[in-house]
N, C-alpha and C positions, 0 to 999 in steps of 0.2 A: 591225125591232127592236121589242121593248116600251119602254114607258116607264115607270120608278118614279122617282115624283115624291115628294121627300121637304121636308116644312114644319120647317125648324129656326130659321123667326124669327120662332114665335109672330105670325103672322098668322090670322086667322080663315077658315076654310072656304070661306068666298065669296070672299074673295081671293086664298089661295092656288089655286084654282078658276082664277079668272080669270087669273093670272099663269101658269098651267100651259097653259090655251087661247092663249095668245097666243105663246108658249114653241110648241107645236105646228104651230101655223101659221106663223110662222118657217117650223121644218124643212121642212113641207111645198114652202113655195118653194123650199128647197133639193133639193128634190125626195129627201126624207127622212122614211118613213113608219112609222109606228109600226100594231103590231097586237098582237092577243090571242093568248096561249096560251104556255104555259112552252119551247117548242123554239124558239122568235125569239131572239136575242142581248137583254139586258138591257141602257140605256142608263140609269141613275141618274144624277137631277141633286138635288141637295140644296142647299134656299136658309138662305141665315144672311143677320143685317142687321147693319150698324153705324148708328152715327145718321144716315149721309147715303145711305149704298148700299144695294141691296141685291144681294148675293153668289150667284152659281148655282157649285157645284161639280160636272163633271159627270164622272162615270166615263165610261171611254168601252171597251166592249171592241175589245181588236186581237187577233190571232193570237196566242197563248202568251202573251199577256199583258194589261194595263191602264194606258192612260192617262188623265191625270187634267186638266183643261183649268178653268178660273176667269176666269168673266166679273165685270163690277160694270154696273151702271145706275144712273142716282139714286133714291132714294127717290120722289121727287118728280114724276118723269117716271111714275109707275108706280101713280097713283091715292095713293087713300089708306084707310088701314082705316075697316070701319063706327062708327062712334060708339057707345063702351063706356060701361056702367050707370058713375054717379060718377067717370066719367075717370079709372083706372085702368090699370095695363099690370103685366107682371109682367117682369122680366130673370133673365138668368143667366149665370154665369159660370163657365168651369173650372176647379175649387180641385187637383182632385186625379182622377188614372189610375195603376191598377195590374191585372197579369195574373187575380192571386188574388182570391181571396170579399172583398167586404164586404157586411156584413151591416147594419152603418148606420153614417152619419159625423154630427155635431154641430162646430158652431165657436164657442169664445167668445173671450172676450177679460179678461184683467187688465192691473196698469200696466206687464209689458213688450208686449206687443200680442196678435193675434190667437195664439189654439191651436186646431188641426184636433185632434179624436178621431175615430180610426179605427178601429172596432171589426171584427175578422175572426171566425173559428169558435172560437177560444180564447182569444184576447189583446185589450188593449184598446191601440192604440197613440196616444202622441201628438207630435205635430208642430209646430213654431213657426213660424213666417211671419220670413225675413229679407232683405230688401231683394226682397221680392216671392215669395220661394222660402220652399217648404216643407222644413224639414228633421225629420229625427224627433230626439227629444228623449229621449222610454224608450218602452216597452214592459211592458207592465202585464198578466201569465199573469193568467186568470181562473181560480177554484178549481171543482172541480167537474168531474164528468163531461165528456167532450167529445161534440159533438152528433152525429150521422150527416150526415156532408155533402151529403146531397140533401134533407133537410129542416130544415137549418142557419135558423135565423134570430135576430136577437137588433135591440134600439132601445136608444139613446144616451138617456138624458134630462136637461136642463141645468136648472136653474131659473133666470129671468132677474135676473140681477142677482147672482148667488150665483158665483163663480171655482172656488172652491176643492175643488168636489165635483162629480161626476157619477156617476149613477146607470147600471145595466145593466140592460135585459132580460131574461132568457133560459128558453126554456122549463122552467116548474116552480124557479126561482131568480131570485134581482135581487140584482145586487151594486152595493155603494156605492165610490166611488174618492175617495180624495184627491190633486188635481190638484198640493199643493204640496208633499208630502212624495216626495223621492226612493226609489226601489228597491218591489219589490212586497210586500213586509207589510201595508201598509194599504190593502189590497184586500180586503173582508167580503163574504160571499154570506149569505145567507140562504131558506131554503126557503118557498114560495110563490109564489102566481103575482100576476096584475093586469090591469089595463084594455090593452089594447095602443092606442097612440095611432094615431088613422086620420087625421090633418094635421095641419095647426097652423097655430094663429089670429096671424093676422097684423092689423098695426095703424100708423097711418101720420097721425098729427094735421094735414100740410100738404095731405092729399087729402082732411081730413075727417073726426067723427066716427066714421063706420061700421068697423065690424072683420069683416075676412074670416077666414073656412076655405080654407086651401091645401092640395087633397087631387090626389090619381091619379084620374086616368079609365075606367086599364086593370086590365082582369084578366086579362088573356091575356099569360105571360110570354115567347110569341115574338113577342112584336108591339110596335112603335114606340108608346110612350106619350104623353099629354099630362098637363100640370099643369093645375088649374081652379080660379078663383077666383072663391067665393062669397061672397055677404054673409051673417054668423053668423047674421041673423036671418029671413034670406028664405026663401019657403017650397019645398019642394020641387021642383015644378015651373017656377021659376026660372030661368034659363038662366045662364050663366059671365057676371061683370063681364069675366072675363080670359084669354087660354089661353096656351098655351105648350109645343113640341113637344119632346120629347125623346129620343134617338139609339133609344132601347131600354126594358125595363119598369121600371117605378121600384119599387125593393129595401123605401124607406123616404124617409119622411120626417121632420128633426128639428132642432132650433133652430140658427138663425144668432147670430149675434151682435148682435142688438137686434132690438126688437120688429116694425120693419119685413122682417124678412129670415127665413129659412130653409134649411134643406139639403138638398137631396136627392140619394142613392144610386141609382145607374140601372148597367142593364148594357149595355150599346154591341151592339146585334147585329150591325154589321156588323165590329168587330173583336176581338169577345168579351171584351175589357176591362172592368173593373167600374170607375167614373168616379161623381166626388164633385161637383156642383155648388152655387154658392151662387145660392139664388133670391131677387131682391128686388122688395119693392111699390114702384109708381112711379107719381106724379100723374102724368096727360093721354095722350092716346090714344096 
């Protein structure tokens, strides 16, 4: 078999590294070898962590089909990561999956609680959070031209602290929304264009003055991405405080709901699903 070995709990290189070598040799004992070249059967195992485990998911091919088998180990038992610039980490959580485009998602929050926007190729949708679930709330037609779906793109923009508006993107137009008035009238485009945002600055007073940039590593949109956190002010040859693996290429990225936090839009390569995560800053390794 080959092996693809996939990092989804934001470990660093050298340890995901090492947890794959020893992962290896295992099978080996089991007298279970892995080799190079596309005609071997593929055995994918993809790691996740919760705060005590860490999770191996491992496809397994069989005849006509796929099983899917879930180990755990401690944290603990299994080293520990290399020591991060300002003791930082980055997490992430699943807000939201759907088959169709998104083109970028934003989350804020007023006094009844969190709201998902979900922007796809024409409409801007939005969502409420109830007892944990998302449910949609309206649906917001965008004016204007619709885009050619293979070069579809559009960004969310919130201003922190502001509920009640949210801006659009969209090539050659940006339209304005009002979050609290029902029905779609008061959705405005306007012609022009603008800066298109490449991350966004994240900031976390219990980890310390410093503020980060949370951007994409990748440019290649059939390849597994990372998120990387830098410090706004360091110079370019710097390396990441932080990383963080994610299923597929990241679409966008765009505010969370406080200054710690973020969203990011990613496509799932391995089940073509376009998936909404929230990304947040978090003191110590």
């Amino acid at each position: 078999m080959t092996l693809v070995w996939v990092n989804h709990a934001g470990f660093s290189d050298e340890r995901a590294e090492r947890l794959r070598l020893r992962f290896v040799t295992q099978m080996e004992t089991a007298q279970v070898h892995f080799v190079q070249g596309e005609a071997a059967p593929a055995l994918r195992v993809a790691m996740e962590r919760t705060p005590t485990q860490i999770v191996f998911a491992a496809t397994v091919p069989a005849e006509g089909s796929t099983n899917v088998a879930i180990e755990e180990i401690a944290r603990t038992s299994a080293g520990s990561d290399e020591p991060r610039a300002q003791g930082v980490r980055l997490e992430k959580e699943l807000l939201w999956r759907q088959e169709t485009r998104i083109l970028s998602a934003a989350v804020t929050q007023d006094e009844q609680g969190r709201v998902l926007l979900v922007l796809d190729e024409d409409a801007l949708r939005i969502l409420r959070e109830y007892a944990g679930e998302w449910e949609l709330e309206e649906s917001r037609n965008l004016p204007g031209p619709k885009q050619a779906p293979r070069g579809a793109r559009g960004q969310i923009l919130v201003t922190e602290g502001v509920t009640q508006h949210a801006s659009v993107m969209l090539p050659g137009r940006r339209c304005d929304v009002s979050l609290t008035q029902a029905g779609g009238a008061n959705v405005t485009c306007v012609s022009g264009g603008g800066e298109w945002p490449a991350g966004r600055l994240l900031a976390k007073p219990d980890c310390g003055a410093q503020t980060w940039w949370l951007r994409s590593s990748g440019s290649d949109w059939i390849a597994e991405d990372r998120l990387q956190l830098r410090g706004a002010n360091a110079g370019k040859d710097a390396g990441p405080a932080a990383e963080l693996s994610l299923p597929g290429p990241v679409i966008s990225i765009a505010a969370g709901d406080g200054p710690e936090n973020a969203t990011a839009t990613v496509r799932n390569l391995t089940t073509g699903n376009y998936e909404v995560y929230g990304i947040a800053l978090a003191c110590g390794n």
